[in-house]
C-alpha positions as CSV (number, residue, x, y, z in Angstrom):
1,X,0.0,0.0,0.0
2,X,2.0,3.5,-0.9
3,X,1.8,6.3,1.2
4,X,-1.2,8.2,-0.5
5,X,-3.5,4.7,0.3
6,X,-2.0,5.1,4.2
7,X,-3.2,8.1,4.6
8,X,-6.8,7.8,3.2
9,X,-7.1,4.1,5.0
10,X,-6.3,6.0,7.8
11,X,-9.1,8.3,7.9
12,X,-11.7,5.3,6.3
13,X,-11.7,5.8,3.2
14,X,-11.7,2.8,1.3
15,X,-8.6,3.5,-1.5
16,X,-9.6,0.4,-4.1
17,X,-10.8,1.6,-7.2
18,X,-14.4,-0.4,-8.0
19,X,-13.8,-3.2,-10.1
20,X,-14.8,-2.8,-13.7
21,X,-13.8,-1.8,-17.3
22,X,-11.3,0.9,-17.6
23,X,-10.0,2.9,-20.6
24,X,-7.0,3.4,-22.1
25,X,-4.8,5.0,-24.4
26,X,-1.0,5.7,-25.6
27,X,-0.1,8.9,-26.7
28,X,3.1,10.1,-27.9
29,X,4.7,7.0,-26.2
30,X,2.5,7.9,-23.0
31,X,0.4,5.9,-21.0
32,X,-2.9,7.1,-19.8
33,X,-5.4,4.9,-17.9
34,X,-8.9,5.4,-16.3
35,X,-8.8,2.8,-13.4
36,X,-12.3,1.1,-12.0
37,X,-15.7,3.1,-13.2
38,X,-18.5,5.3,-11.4
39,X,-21.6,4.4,-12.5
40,X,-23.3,6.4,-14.9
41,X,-27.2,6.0,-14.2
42,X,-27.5,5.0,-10.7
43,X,-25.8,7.0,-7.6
44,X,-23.2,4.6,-5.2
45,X,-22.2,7.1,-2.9
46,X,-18.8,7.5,-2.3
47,X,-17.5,4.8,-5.6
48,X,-14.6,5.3,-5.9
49,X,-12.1,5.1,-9.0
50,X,-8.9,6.7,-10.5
51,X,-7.0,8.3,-13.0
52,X,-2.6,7.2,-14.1
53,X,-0.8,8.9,-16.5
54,X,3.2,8.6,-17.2
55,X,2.9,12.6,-18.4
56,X,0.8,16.0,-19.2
57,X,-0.3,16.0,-22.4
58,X,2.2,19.0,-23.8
59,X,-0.1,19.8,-27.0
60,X,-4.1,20.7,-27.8
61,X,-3.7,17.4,-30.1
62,X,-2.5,15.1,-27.1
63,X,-5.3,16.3,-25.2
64,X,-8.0,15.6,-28.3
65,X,-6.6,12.4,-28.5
66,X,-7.0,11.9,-24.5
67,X,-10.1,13.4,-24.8
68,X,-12.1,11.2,-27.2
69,X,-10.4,7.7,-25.1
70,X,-11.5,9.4,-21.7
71,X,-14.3,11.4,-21.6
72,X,-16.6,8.5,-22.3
73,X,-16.9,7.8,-18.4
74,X,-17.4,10.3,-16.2
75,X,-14.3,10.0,-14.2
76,X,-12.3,10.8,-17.2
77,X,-13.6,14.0,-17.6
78,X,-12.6,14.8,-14.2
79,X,-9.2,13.7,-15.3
80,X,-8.9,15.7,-18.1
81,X,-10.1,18.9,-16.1
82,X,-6.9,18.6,-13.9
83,X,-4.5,18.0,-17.1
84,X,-6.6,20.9,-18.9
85,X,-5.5,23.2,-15.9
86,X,-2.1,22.2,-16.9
87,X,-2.0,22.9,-20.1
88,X,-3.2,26.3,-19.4
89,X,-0.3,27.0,-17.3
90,X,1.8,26.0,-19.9
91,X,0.1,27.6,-22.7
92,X,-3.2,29.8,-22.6
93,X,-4.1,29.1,-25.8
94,X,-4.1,25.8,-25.9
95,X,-5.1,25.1,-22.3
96,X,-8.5,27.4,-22.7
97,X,-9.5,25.3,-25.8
98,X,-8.9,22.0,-24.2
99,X,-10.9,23.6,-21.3
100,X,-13.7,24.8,-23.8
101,X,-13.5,21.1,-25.2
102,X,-14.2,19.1,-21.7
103,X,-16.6,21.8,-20.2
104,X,-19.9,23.6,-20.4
105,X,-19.2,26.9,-22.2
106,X,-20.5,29.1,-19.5
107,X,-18.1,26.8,-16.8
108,X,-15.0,26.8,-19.5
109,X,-15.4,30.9,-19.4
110,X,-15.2,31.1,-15.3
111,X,-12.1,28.3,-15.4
112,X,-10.3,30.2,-17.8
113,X,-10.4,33.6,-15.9
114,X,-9.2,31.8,-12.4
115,X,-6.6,30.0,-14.0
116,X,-5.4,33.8,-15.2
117,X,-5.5,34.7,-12.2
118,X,-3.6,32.0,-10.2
119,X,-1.5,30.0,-12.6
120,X,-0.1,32.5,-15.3
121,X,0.2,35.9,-12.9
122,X,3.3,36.4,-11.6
123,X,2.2,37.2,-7.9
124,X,4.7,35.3,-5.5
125,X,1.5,35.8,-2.9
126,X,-1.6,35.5,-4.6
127,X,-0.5,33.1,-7.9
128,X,-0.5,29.4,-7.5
129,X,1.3,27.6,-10.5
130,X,1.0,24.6,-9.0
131,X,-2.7,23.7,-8.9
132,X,-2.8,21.3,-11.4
133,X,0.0,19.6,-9.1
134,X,-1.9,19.2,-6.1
135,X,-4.3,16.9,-6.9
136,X,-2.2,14.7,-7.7
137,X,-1.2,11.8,-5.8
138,X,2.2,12.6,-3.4
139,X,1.7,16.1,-3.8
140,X,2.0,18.3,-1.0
141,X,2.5,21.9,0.3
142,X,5.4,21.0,2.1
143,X,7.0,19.0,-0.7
144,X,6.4,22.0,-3.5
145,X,3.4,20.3,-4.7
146,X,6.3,17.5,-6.8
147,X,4.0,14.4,-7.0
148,X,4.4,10.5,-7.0
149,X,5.5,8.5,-11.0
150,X,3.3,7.5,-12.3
151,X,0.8,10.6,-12.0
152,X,-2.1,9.1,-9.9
153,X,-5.3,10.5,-8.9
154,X,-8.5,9.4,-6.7
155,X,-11.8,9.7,-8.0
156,X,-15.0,9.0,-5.9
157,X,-18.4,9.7,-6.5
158,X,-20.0,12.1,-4.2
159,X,-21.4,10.6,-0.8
160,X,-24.2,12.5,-0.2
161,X,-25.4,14.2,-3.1
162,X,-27.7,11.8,-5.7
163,X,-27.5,12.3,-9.9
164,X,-30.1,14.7,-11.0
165,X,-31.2,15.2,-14.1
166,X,-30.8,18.9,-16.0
167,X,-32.9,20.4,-18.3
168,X,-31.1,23.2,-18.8
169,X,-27.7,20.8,-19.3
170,X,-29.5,18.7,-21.5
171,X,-28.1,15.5,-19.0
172,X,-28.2,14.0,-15.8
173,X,-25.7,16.0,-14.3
174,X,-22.9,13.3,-11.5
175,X,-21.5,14.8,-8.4
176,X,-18.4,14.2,-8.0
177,X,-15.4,14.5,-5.8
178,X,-11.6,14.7,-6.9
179,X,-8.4,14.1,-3.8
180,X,-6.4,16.9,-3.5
181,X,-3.9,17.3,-0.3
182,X,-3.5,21.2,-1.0
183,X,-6.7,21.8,1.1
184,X,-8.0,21.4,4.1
185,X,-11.2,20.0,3.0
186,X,-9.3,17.4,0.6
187,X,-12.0,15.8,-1.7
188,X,-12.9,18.9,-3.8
189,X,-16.4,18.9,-5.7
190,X,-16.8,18.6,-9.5
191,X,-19.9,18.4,-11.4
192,X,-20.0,16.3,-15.1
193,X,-22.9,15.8,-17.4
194,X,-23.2,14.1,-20.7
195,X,-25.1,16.5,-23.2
196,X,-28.3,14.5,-24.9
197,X,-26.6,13.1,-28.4
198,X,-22.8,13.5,-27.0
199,X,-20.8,10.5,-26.4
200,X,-18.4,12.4,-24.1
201,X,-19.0,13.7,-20.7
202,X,-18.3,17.6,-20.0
203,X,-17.6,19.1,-17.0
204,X,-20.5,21.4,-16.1
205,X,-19.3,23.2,-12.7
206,X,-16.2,22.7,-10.9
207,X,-15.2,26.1,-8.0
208,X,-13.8,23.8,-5.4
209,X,-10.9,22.9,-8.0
210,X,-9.7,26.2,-9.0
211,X,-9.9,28.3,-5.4
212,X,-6.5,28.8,-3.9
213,X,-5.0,25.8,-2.4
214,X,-1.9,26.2,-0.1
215,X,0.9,28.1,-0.7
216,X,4.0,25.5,-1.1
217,X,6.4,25.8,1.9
218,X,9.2,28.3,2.3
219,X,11.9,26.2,1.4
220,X,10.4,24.0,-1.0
221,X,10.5,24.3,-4.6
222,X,7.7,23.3,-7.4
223,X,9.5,21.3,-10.3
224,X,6.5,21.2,-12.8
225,X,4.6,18.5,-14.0
């Protein structure tokens, strides 16, 4: 059991990923891997499942090419979110049309203005360039946000809030939680849907993932992903 399972056996959280098909893809000699599956019709609160990548997609091609592997289950758009944030920090261009690809337009316009604001803004107070980072598994404050190889994250569905369907969204709209030790309150809400007609699920509402998380301690020093 690594040191990220410790922790969350520790405080009862069960840190198997439900059994089931997963998806997968290679990309540019990367390996990217949806582990377990959340159920699309039918709410099991707190299922949990996961995300492993070798690498960030680096180009707004990687990511369409992650994108139409992953976003079939709903735990892959989550996935994407975090490596969308990523790309943004990289490159704004690119990272706000991979965002505009795995959200609603109305929740890619709100991502893309945080982001601005804490990931490409050179404030050595306010800016936080490692957000993406931090919800990754091994990633800490104290360790500059540098996270665990292979990339992992946790996945769960949320444990007290059921699906509900959306007329506005077109969907049944899943709640959501993704693991993030940059917070105080660690499993950070996200919302997905899957638009009538679409084959891939969007993310539809996600401000728990782009608020501040911790600043990285004083003498440690963010690498990158």
């Amino acid at each position: 059991m690594g040191f990220f399972d410790q922790i969350l056996s520790a405080v009862g959280v069960n840190t198997t990923p439900s059994p089931g098909a997963s998806s997968s893809i290679v990309v540019n000699g990367h390996s990217y891997q949806l582990l377990g599956t959340i159920d699309h019709h039918n709410w099991q609160a707190g299922q949990r499942a996961g995300f492993q990548a070798d690498a960030v997609p680096t180009t707004l091609d990687d990511f369409k090419r992650l994108r139409e592997a992953l976003a079939v289950e709903p735990h892959g758009a989550v996935a994407l979110q975090i490596l969308a944030f990523e790309l943004f920090r990289r490159d704004q261009q690119a990272g706000a049309e991979a965002l505009a690809l795995n959200n609603t337009a109305t929740n890619a316009r709100d991502c893309v203005e945080r982001l601005r604001e804490l990931t490409v803004r050179q404030d050595p107070y306010y800016s936080r360039p490692y957000l993406a980072a931090s919800f990754f598994e091994g990633a800490t404050p104290t360790n500059g946000y540098n996270p665990c190889r292979p990339l992992r994250q946790s996945i769960r569905s949320s444990v007290n809030k059921n699906y509900q369907a959306s007329q506005l969204l077109h969907g049944t709209v899943l709640y959501l939680d993704v693991y993030s030790e940059g917070y105080d309150t660690p499993w950070r809400s996200i919302e997905v849907v899957r638009p009538e007609g679409s084959a891939h699920y969007v993310v539809s509402n996600c401000p728990a993932c782009y608020t501040q998380c911790k600043a990285i301690a004083p003498d440690a020093t963010f690498h990158g992903l």
